[in-house]
Steps between C-alpha positions, in 0.01 A plus 500: 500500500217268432442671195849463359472144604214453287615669195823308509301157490278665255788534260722173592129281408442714197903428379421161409193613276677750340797289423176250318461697259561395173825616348594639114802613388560621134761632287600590152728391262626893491381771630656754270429467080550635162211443268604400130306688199585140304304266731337474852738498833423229721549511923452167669252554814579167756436455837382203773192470738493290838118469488283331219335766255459694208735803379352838300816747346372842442754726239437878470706725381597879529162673553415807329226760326286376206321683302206361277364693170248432280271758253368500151853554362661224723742604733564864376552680846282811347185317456558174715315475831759369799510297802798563703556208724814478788685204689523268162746238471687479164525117566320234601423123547433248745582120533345260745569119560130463424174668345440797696123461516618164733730637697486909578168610607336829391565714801916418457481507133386880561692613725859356350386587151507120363323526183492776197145548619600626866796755348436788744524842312485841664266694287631840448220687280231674771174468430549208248164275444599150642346326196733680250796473763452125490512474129820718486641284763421170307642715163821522670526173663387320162820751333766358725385169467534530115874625532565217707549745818195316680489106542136393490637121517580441890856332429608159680642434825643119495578360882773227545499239757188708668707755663712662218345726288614742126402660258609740246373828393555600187554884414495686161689667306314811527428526878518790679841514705488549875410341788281215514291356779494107535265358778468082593198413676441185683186373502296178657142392445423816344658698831835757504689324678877672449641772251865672412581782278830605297586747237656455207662730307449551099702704289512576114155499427313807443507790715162584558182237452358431159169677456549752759647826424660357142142487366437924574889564388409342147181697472634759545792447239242422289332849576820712477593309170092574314555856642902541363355381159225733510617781595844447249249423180289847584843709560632357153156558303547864606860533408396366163274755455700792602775397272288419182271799440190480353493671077148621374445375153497771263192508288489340162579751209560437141859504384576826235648320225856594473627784239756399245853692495365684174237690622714612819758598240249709306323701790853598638533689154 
C-alpha cells in the first residue's frame, strides 16, 4: 500500500512538469496535392509555439533504390561500375527560422537528417570500398541537387508576434509522387526542446525517383537500340549478297572483225 502511495505522488508531482513542457503545434495549408508540370506547387507549413525558440522543417519525400554508374563510356550499364544505394528520398529541403550552425547542434543535425551532408543512405553494394561509396554518394546527391530535387539553400521560416510561425515549401514539377515526410523541430539555446510530424501527400509527379532505376532503363534502351541496329545492318548486308551474285570477268579477247553478207552468200554456194 505504501508503495502505491508513493507512485501515485510520484506521478501527481511529475504532472505539473510534464504539463511545462513547451508546446508546438503545426499544420499545413493541405495535406493532399497535385504537382503542375508548368510551375512549382506551393503548401503553406504554419503553426504556433508557447515557449521562446527557434523552428527547423525537415521535407523528404518517397524513399527509394538509387543506383549510381560511372565507366569509361559514361553510364553504359555494360562497362559502368555501380553503387547500389537503398532508403533515398526523391525530395528534399529544410527551412529553419535561423542559420543552422546557431541553432541545431551536430548530434541533432545527424540524427534528424538536417543538412544534405547528413542524408542517411543504406548502401546496398557488399564489399564496396567506402572511399568510392562516398564519391558515388556525393555523385548522386550533387545530381538531384542539379534537377532541383535537392535544396542545398535551407529555406526561411518567418515568426509573427514571437509565437506564430510559416513557411512555405516549394515543390517541383518533376517530383516524385507519394508520400512525403514533414518534421518541425523546436529548438532553444541550441537544445531539442519539442517536435511534430505529418505527411503529406504528392501526386502527379513521377512515379519512381529521378536517377534511380530511370538511369539503368535508358541504358539499357540504349543497348537494345546499338544491338537492333547491328544486328539489322549485318542481316541486310547478307541478303544483299545472296540476291546479287557475284560474275567473273571474262578474259579480254580480241573482237573477229565481222564478215560482210557477200562472203556468207558465196561460201553457201
Amino acid at each position: 500500500m505504501t508503495r502505491v502511495l508513493l507512485v501515485f505522488v510520484l506521478a501527481v508531482g511529475l504532472a505539473p512538469a510534464a504539463r511545462a513542457q513547451p508546446a508546438l503545434t503545426a499544420d499545413l495549408s493541405a495535406h493532399r496535392i497535385t504537382l503542375s508540370s508548368e510551375s512549382p506547387t506551393t503548401v503553406t507549413l504554419f503553426g504556433t509555439v508557447d515557449a521562446p525558440g527557434d523552428i527547423v522543417v525537415v521535407v523528404r519525400g518517397p524513399e527509394a533504390d538509387a543506383i549510381v554508374r560511372h565507366g569509361p563510356l559514361g553510364n553504359f550499364w555494360l562497362t559502368a561500375h555501380s553503387v547500389a544505394f537503398g532508403g533515398v528520398p526523391g525530395f528534399y529541403a529544410v527551412y529553419a527560422s535561423a542559420p543552422l550552425d546557431a541553432i541545431v547542434p551536430r548530434d541533432v543535425r545527424a540524427l534528424h537528417q538536417i543538412g544534405l551532408d547528413n542524408l542517411r543512405f543504406e548502401l546496398q553494394s557488399g564489399g564496396e570500398d567506402p572511399a568510392v561509396a562516398q564519391q558515388y554518394r556525393a555523385d548522386l546527391v550533387a545530381e538531384r541537387e542539379r534537377a532541383g530535387l535537392y535544396a542545398a539553400a535551407v529555406g526561411k521560416v518567418t515568426f509573427v508576434g514571437g509565437r506564430l510561425f510559416r513557411t512555405t515549401l516549394e515543390l517541383p514539377g518533376d517530383a516524385p509522387a507519394g508520400n512525403y515526410f514533414i518534421e518541425v523541430l523546436l529548438l532553444h539555446d541550441k537544445k531539442l526542446i519539442g517536435g511534430q510530424t505529418m505527411s503529406l501527400a504528392v501526386s502527379g509527379g513521377t512515379s519512381i525517383a529521378v536517377g534511380a532505376i530511370a538511369g539503368w532503363t535508358l541504358a539499357l534502351y540504349g543497348a537494345l537500340a546499338a544491338l537492333a541496329v547491328a544486328v539489322t545492318g549485318g542481316l541486310a548486308l547478307r541478303l544483299r549478297r545472296r540476291r546479287v551474285p557475284e560474275v567473273a570477268a571474262a578474259p579480254d579477247k580480241p573482237l573477229r572483225p565481222a564478215s560482210p553478207p557477200s562472203a556468207k552468200r558465196a561460201r553457201r554456194r
